[in-house]
Every structure is written in structure tokens, then in C-alpha cells.
Backbone as a chain_set.jsonl record, in Angstrom:
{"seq": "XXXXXXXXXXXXXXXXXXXXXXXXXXXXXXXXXXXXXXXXXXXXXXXXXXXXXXXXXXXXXXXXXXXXXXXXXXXXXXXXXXXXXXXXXXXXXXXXXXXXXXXXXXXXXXXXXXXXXXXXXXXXXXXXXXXXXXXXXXXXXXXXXXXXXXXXXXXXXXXXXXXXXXXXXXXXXXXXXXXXXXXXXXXXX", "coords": {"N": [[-78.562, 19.519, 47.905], [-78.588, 18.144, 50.064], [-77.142, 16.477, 51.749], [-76.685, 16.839, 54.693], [-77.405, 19.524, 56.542], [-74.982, 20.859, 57.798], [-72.831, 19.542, 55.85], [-73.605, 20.032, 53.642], [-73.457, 23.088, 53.992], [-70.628, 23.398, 54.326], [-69.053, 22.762, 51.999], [-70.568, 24.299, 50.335], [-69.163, 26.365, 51.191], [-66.613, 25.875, 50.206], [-67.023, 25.634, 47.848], [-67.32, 28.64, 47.729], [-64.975, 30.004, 48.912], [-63.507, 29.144, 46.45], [-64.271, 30.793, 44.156], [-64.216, 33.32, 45.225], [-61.274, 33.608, 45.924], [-59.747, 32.339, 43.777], [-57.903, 33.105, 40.815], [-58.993, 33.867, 37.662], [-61.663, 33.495, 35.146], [-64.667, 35.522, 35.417], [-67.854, 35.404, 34.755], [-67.792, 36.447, 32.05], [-65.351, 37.911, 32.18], [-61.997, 38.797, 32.943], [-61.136, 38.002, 36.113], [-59.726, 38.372, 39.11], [-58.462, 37.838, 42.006], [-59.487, 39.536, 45.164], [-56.466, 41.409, 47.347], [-54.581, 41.484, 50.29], [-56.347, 43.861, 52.792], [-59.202, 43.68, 51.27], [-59.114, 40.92, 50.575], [-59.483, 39.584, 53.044], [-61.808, 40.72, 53.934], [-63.385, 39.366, 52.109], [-62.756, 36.164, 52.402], [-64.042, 36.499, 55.361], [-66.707, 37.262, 54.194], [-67.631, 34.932, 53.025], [-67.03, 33.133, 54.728], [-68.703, 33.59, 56.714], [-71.194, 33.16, 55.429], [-71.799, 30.779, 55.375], [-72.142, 29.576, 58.449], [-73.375, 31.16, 61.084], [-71.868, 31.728, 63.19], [-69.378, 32.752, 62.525], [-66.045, 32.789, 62.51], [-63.681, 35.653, 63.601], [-61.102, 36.985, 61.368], [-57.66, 36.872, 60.159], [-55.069, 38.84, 58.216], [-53.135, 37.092, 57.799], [-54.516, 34.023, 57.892], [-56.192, 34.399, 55.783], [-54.766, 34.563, 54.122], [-53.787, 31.818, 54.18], [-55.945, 30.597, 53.583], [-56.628, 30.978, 50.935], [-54.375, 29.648, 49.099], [-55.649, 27.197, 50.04], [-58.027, 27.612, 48.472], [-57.299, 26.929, 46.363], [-56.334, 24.795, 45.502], [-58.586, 23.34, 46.453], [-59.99, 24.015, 44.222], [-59.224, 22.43, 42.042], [-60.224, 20.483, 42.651], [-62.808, 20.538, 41.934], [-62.681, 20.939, 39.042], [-60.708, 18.73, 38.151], [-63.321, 17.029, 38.192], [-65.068, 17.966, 36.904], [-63.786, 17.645, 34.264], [-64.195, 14.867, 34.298], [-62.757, 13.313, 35.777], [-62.511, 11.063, 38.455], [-61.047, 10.548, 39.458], [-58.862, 11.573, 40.053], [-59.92, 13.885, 41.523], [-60.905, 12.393, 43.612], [-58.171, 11.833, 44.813], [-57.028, 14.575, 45.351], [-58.478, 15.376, 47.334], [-58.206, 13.285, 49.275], [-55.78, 14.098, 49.881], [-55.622, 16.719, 51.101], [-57.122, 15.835, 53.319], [-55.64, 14.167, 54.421], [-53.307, 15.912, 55.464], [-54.761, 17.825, 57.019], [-55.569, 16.323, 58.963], [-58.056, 16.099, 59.602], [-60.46, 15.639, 61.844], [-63.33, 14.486, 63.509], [-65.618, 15.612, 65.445], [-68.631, 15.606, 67.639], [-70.613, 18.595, 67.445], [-72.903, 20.629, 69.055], [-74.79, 24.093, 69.047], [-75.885, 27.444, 69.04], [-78.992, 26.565, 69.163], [-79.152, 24.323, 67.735], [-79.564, 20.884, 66.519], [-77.515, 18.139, 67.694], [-73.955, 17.636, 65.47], [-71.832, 17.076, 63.056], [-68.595, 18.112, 63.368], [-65.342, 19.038, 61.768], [-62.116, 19.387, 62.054], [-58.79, 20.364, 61.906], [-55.474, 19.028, 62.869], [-54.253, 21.3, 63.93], [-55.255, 23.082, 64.474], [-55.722, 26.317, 63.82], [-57.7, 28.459, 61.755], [-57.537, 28.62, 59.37], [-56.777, 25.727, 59.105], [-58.72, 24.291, 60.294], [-60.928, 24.903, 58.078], [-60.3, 23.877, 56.352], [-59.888, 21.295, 56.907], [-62.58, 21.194, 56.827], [-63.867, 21.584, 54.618], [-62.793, 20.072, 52.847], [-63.899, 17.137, 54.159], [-66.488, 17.42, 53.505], [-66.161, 18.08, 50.864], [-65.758, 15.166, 50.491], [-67.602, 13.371, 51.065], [-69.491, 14.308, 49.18], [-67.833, 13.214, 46.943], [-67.609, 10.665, 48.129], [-70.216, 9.573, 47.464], [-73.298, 9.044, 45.739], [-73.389, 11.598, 44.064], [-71.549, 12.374, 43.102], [-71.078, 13.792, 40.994], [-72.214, 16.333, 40.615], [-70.554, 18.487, 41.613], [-69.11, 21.353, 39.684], [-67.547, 23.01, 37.214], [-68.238, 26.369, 35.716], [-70.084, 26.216, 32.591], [-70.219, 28.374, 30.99], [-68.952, 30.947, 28.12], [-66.017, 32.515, 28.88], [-66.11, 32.182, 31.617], [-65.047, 30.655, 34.686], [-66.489, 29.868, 37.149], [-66.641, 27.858, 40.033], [-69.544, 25.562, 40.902], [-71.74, 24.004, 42.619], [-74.168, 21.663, 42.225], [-77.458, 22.053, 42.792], [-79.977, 20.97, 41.832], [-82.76, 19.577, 41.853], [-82.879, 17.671, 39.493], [-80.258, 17.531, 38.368], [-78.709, 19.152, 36.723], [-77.641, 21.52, 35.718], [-75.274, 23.855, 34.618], [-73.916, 25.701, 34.86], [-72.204, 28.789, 36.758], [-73.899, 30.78, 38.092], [-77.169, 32.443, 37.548], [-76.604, 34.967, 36.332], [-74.869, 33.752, 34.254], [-75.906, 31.9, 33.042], [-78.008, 33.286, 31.908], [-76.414, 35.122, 30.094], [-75.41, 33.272, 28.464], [-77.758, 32.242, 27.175], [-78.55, 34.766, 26.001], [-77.144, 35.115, 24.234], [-77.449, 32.81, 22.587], [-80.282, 33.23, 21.844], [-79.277, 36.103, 20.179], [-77.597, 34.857, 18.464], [-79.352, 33.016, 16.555], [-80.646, 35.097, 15.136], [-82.782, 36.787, 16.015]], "CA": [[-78.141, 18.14, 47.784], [-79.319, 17.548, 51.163], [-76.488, 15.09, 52.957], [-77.444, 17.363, 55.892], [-76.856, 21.066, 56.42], [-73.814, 20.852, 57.798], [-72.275, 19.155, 54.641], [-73.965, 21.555, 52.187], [-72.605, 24.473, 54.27], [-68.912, 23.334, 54.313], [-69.4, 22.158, 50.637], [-70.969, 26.074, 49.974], [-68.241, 27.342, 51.647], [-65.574, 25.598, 49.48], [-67.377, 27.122, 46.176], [-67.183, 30.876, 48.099], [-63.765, 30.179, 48.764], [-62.571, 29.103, 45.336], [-64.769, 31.607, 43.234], [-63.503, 34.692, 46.102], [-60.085, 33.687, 46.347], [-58.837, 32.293, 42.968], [-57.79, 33.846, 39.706], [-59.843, 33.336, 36.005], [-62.519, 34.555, 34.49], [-65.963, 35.714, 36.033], [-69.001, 36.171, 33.927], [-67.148, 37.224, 30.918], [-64.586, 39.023, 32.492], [-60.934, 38.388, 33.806], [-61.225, 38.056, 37.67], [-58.19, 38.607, 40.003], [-58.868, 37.852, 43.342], [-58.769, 40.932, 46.027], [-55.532, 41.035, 48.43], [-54.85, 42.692, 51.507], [-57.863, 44.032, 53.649], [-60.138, 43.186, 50.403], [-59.252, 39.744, 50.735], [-59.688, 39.212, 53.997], [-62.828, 40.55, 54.093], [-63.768, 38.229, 51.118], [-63.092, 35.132, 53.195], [-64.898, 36.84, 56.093], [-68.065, 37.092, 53.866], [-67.7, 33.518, 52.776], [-67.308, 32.1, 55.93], [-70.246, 34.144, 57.288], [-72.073, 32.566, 54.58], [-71.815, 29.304, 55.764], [-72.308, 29.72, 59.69], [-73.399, 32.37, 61.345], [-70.816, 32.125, 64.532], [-68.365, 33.026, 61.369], [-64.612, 34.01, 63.237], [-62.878, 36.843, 62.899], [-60.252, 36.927, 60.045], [-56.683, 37.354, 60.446], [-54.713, 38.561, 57.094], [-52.468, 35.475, 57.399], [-55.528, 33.243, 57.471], [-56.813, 34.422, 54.429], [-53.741, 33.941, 52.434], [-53.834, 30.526, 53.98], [-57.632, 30.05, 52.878], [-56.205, 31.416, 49.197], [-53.853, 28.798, 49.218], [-56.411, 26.254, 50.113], [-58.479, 28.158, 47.609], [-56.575, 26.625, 44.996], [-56.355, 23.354, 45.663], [-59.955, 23.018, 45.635], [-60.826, 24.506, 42.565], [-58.297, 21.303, 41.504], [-61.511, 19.087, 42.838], [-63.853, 20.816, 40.741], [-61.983, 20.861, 37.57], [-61.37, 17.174, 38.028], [-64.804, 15.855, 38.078], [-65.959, 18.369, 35.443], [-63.089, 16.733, 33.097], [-64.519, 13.254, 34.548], [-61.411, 12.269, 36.753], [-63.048, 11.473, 40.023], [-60.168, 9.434, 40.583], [-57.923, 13.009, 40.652], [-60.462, 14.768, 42.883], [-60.325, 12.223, 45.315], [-56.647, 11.988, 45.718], [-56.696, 16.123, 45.836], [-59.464, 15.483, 48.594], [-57.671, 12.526, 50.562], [-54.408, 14.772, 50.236], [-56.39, 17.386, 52.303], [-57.756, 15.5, 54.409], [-54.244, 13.817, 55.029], [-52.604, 16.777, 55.757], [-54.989, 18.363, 57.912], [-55.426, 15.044, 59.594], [-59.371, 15.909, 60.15], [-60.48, 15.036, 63.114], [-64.156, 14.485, 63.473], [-66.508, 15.289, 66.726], [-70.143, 16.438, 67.885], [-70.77, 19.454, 68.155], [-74.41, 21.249, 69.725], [-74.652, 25.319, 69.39], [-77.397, 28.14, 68.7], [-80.316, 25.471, 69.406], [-78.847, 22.995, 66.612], [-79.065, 19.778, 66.795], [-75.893, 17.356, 67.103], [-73.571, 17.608, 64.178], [-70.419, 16.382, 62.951], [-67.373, 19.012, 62.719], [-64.065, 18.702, 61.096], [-61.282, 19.953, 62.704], [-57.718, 20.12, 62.029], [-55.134, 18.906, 64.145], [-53.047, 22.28, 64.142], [-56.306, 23.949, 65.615], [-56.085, 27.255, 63.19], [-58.677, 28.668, 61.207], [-57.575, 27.843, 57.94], [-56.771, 24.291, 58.824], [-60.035, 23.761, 60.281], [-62.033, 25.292, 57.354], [-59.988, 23.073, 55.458], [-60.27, 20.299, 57.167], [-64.221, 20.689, 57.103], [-63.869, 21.758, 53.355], [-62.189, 18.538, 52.182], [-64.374, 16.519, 54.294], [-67.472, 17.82, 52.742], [-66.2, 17.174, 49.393], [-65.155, 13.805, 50.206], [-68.8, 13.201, 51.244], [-69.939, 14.473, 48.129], [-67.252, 12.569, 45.78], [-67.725, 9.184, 47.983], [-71.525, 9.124, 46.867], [-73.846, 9.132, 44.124], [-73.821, 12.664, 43.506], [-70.372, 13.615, 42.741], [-71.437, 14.915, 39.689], [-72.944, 17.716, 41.06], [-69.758, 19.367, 41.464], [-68.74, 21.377, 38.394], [-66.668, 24.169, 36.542], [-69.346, 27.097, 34.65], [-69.616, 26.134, 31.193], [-70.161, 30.087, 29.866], [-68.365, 31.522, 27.54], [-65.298, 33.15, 29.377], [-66.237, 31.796, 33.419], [-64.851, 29.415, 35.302], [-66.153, 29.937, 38.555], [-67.152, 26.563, 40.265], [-70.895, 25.666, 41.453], [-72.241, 22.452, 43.273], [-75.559, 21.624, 41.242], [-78.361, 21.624, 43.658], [-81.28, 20.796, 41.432], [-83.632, 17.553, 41.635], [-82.542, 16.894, 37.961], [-78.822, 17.236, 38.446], [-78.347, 19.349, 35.296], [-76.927, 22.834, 36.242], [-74.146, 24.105, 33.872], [-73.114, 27.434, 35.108], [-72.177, 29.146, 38.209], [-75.179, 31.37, 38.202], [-78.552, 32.861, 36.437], [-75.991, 35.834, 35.175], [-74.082, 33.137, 33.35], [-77.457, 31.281, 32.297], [-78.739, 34.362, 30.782], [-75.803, 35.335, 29.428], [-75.633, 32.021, 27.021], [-79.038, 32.221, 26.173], [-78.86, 35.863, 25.482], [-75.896, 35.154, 22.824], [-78.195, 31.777, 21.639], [-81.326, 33.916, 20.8], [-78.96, 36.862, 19.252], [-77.002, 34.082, 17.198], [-80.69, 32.823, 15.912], [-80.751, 36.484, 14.649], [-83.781, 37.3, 15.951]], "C": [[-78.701, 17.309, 48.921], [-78.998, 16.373, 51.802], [-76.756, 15.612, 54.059], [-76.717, 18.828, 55.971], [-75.627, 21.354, 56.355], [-72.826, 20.175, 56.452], [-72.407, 19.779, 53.85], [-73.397, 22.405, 52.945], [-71.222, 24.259, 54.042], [-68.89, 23.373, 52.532], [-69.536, 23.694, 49.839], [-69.753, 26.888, 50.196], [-66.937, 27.042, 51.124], [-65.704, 26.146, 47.821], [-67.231, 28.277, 46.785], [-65.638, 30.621, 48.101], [-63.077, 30.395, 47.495], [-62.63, 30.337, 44.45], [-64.395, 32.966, 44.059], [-62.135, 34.316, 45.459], [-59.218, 33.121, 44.768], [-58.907, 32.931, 41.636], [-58.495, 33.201, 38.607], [-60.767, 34.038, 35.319], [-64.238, 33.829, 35.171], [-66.828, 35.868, 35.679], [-68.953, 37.056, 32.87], [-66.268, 38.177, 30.948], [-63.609, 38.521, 33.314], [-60.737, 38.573, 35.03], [-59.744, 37.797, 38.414], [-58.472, 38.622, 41.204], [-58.319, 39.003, 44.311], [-57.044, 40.512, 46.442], [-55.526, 42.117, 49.204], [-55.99, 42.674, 52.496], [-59.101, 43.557, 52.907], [-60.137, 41.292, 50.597], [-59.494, 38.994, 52.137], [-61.014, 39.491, 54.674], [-63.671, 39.809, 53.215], [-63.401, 37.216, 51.826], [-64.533, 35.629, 54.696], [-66.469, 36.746, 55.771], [-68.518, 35.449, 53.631], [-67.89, 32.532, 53.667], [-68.774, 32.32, 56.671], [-71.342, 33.097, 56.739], [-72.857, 31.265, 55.301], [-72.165, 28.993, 57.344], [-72.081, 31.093, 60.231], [-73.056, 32.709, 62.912], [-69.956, 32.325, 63.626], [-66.985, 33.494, 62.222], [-64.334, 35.024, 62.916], [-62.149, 36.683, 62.123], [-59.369, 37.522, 60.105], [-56.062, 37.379, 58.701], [-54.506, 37.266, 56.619], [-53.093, 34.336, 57.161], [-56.092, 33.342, 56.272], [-55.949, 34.055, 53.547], [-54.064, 32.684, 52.594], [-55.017, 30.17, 53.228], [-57.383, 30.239, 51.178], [-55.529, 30.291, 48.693], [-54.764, 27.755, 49.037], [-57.514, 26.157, 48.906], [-58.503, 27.033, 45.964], [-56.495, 25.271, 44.72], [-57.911, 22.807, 45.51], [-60.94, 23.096, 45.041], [-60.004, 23.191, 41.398], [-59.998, 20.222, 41.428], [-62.309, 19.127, 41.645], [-63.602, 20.355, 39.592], [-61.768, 19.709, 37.554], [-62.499, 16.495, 37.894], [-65.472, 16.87, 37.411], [-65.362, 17.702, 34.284], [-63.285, 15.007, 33.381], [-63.743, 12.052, 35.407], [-61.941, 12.502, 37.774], [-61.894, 11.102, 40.282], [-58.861, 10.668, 41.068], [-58.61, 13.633, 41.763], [-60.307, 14.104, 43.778], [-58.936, 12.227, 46.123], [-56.762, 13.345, 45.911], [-57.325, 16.151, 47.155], [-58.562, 14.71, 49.852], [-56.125, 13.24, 50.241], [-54.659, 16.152, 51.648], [-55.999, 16.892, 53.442], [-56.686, 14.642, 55.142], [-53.522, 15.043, 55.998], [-53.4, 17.368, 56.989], [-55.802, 17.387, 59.182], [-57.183, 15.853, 60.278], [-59.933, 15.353, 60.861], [-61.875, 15.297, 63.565], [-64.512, 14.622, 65.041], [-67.851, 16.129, 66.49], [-69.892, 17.508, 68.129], [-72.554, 20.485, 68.338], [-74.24, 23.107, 69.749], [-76.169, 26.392, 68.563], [-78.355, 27.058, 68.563], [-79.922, 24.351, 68.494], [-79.255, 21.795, 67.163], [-77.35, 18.871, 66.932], [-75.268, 17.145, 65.906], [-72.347, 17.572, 64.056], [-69.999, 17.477, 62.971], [-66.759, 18.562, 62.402], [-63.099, 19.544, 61.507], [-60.121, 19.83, 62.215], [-57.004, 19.904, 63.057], [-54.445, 20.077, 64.926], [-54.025, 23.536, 64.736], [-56.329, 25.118, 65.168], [-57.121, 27.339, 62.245], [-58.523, 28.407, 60.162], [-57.355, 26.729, 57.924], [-58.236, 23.798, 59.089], [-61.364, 23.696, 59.378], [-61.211, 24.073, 56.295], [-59.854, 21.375, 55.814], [-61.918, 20.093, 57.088], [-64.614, 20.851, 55.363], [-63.795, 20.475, 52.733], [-62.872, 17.371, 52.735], [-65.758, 16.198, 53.817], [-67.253, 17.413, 51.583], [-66.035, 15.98, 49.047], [-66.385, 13.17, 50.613], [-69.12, 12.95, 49.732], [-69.234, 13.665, 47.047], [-67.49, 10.909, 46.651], [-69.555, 9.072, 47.708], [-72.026, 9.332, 45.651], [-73.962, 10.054, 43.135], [-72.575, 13.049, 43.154], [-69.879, 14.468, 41.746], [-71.938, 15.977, 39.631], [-71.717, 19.161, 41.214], [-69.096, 20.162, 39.518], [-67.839, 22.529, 38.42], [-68.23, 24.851, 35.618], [-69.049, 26.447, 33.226], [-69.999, 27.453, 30.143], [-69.097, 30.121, 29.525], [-67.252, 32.067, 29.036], [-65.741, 33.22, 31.157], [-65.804, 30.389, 33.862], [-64.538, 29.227, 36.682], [-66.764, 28.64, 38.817], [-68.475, 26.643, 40.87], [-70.775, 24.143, 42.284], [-74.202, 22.587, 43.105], [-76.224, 20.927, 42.743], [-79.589, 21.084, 43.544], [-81.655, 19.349, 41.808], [-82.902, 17.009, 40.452], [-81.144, 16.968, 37.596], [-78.401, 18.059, 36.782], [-77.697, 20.782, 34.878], [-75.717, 22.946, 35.532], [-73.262, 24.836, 34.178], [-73.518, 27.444, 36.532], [-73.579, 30.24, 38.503], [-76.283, 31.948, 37.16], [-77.754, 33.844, 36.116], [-75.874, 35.015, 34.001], [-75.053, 32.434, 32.619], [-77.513, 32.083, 31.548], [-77.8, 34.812, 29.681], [-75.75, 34.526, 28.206], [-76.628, 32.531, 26.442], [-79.014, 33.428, 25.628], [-78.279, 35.836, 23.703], [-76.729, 34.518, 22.006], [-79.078, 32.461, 21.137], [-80.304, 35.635, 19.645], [-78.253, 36.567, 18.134], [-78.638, 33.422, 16.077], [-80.963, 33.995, 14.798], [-82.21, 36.938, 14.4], [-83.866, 38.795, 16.863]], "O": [[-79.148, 16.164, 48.847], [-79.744, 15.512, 52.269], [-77.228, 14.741, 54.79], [-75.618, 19.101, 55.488], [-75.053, 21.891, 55.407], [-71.801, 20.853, 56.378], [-71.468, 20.221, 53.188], [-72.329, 22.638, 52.379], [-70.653, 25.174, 53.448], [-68.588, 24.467, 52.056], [-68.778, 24.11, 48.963], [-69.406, 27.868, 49.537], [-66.03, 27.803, 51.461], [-64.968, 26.717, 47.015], [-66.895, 29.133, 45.967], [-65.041, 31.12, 47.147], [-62.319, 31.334, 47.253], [-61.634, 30.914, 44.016], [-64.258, 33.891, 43.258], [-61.934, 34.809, 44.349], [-58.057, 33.51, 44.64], [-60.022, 33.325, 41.292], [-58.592, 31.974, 38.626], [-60.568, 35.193, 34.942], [-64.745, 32.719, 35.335], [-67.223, 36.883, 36.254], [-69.651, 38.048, 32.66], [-66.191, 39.105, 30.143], [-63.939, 37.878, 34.31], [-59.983, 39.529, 35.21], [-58.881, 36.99, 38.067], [-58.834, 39.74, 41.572], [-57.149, 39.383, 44.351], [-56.47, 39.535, 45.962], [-56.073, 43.214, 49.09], [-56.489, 41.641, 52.942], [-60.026, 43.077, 53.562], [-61.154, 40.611, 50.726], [-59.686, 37.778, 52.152], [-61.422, 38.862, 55.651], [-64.808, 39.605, 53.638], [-64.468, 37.252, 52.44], [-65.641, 35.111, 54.83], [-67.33, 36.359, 56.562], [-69.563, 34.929, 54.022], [-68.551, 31.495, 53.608], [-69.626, 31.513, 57.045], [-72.122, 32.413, 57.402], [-74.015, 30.977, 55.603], [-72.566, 27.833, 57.435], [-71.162, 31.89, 60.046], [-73.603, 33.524, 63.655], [-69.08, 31.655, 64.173], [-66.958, 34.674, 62.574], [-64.734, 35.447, 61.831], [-62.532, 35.581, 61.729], [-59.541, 38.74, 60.141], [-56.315, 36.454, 57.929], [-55.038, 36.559, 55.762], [-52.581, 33.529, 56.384], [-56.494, 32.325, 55.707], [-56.13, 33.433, 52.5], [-54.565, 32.092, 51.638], [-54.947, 29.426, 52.25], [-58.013, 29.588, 50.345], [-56.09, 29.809, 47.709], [-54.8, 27.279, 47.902], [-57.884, 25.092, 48.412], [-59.266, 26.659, 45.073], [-56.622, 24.791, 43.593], [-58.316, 22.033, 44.643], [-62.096, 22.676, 45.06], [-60.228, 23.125, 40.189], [-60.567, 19.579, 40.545], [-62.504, 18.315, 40.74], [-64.231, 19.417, 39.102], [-62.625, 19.141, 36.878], [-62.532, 15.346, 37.454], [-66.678, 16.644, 37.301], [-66.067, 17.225, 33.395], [-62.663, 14.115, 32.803], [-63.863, 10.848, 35.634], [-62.052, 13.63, 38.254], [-61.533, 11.288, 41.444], [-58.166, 10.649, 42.084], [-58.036, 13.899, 42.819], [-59.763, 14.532, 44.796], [-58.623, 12.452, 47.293], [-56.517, 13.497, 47.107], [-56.841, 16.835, 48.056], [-58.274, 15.187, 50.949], [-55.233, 12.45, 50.551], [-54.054, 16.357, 52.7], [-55.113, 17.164, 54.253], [-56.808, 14.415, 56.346], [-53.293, 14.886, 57.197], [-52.753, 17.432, 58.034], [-56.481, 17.833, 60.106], [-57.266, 16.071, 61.487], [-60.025, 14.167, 60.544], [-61.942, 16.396, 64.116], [-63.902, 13.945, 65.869], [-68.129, 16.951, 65.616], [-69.019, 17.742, 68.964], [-73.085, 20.886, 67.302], [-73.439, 23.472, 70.609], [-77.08, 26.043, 67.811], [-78.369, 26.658, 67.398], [-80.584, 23.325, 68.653], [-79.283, 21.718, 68.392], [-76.329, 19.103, 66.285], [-75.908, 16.455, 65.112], [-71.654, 18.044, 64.957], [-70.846, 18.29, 62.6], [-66.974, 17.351, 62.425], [-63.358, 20.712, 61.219], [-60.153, 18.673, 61.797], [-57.39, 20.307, 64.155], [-54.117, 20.033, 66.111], [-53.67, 24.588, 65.268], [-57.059, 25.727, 65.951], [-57.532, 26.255, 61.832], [-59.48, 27.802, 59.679], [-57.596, 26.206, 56.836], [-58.857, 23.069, 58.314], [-62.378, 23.016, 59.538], [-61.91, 23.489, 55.468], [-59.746, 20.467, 54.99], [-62.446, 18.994, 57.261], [-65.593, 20.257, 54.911], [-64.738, 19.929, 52.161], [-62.678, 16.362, 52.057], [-66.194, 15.052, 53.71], [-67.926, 16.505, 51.094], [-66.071, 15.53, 47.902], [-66.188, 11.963, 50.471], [-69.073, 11.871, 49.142], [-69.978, 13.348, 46.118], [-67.551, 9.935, 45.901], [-69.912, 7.921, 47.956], [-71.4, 9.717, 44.663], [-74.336, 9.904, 41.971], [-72.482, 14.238, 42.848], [-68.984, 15.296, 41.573], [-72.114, 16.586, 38.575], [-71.913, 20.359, 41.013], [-68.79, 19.521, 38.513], [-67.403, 22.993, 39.474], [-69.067, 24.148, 35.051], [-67.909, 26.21, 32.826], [-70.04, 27.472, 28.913], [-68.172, 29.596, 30.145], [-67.739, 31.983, 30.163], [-65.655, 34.265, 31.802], [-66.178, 29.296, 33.438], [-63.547, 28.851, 37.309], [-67.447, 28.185, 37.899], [-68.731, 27.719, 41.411], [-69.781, 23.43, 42.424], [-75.072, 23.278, 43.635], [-75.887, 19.98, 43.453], [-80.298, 20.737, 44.488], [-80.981, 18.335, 41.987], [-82.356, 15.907, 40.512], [-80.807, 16.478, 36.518], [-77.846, 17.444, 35.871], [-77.309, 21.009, 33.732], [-74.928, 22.042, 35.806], [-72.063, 24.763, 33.906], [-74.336, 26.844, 37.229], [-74.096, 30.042, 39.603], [-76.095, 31.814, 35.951], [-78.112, 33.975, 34.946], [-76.466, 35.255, 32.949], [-74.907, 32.437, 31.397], [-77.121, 31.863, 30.402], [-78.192, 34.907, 28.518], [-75.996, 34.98, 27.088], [-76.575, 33.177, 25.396], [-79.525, 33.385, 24.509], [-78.685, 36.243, 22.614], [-77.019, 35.017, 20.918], [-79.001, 32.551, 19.912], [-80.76, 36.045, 18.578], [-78.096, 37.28, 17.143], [-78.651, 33.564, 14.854], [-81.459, 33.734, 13.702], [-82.766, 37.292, 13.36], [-84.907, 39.453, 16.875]]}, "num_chains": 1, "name": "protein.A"}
């Protein structure tokens, strides 16, 4: 999408969250999110993802991040059913709550770059404060259509469409192929 790294990473790291941490269906198959040590190393990978000073990962953080999880797979699902005007209140409810609190910050050779902080200074408020600020990027501009829900058969993990042509349906080339596989075996060729 390219508002600047830092925005696509938080943004990335609110699709790993939702598609780790909440319940539905995965690529044609009923998904149940880990718990326990599984889930806590499922945020751990997610966060990694996204920055690679990633924290450590306390259970209780992960439930919280599960929690948070949930709420913004709400975003998604709003602005795939066309209600921006729901995602943003789910977003400025966030970003209320964890009263986000913007500054510079400079590390591994970076350049200067915004963070998002919570005020309560834990790891799940802060990922959720940088979560909800990211999406509120993305829903106050032109692109907030980029966020979606898969449209396969039996998935509904969330993506954030990165193409030039804004036209991305599904959460990944499984779920691509999968359609098309069905479309050329319904053709009955």
C-alpha cells in the first residue's frame, strides 16, 4: 500500500493477529485458534513478523492480543460489507481506549518513525494501540478498500489488498487456486 513501512507493518500485524488468534474457517476448513503455549507462540510469530526487535510473550498478553484479535476482525468485516462508517467507530473505539499516544522513534539504523503507544504501557495495549492506528490510517484515506474478508468458499480469514489494481479477493494463492480449481472442474473439463 505503501503509507510507509511502519503503517504496512502494524496494518500486517493486525491481519496475523486476527487470522492467528480468531475462530472460522481457514481454506476450507473450520479453524480454532491455538491456546495455551500454542497461542502464545502464535502471537510471538506474528509480532516477529512485523518487527524484528519482536518482545517476548507473556501468556496473559496473548489472551489480551486474542481479545483485541476480535475486535479487529470487526474492522475488516465492516468495510467488506461496505460500512466504513462501523469500522471507523470500531477503530476510534480502540484508539479511545488505548488513548494512543504518538512519538518518534530511531532504532536498528531506521530512519525516524512514528510509534503508537498505549497509555497503560503493556504489550497488548501498545500493539493495539499501533494496530488501530494503522487501520485508522488506512480507513481515513483513499484506500480503505483494500481491507477485506476472503471471498472462498468456506474462509474468512482477513487480507489487506496490496496490489496496484486494488482487486485481491482472498486471503491467499491457496484460496485463489482453490476457486479456480472448483471453476475449471465445474466447466467439466
Amino acid at each position: 500500500m505503501n503509507f510507509n513501512s511502519h503503517t504496512d507493518a502494524v496494518v500486517s500485524v493486525a491481519v496475523g493477529l486476527v487470522n492467528a488468534l480468531t475462530a472460522g474457517e481457514a481454506r476450507g476448513r473450520p479453524y480454532e485458534p491455538p491456546t495455551g503455549e500454542a497461542r502464545t507462540a502464535a502471537v510471538a510469530d506474528v509480532l516477529a513478523s512485523g518487527d524484528r526487535r519482536a518482545p517476548t510473550v507473556a501468556e496473559a498478553e496473548a489472551g489480551a492480543l486474542a481479545e483485541i484479535a476480535g475486535r479487529l476482525r470487526r474492522v475488516f468485516e465492516a468495510v467488506t460489507s461496505g460500512d466504513v462508517d462501523a469500522a471507523a467507530l470500531a477503530v476510534n473505539e480502540l484508539l479511545a481506549e488505548t488513548d494512543a499516544r504518538p512519538h518518534l522513534e530511531r532504532h536498528d539504523g531506521e530512519p525516524w518513525h512514528l510509534h503508537f503507544h498505549g497509555a497503560g504501557g503493556t504489550l497488548a495495549a501498545n500493539y493495539a494501540a499501533g494496530c488501530a492506528t494503522g487501520l485508522a490510517v488506512v480507513l481515513g484515506g483513499e484506500l480503505h478498500d483494500r481491507l477485506g474478508v476472503c471471498t472462498a468458499p468456506h474462509c474468512d480469514r482477513v487480507y489487506v489488498d496490496t496490489s496496484r489494481n486494488g482487486t485481491r479477493r482472498f486471503c491467499s494463492t491457496a484460496c485463489q487456486n482453490r476457486v479456480k480449481t472448483a471453476a475449471f472442474r465445474a466447466r467439466g473439463a
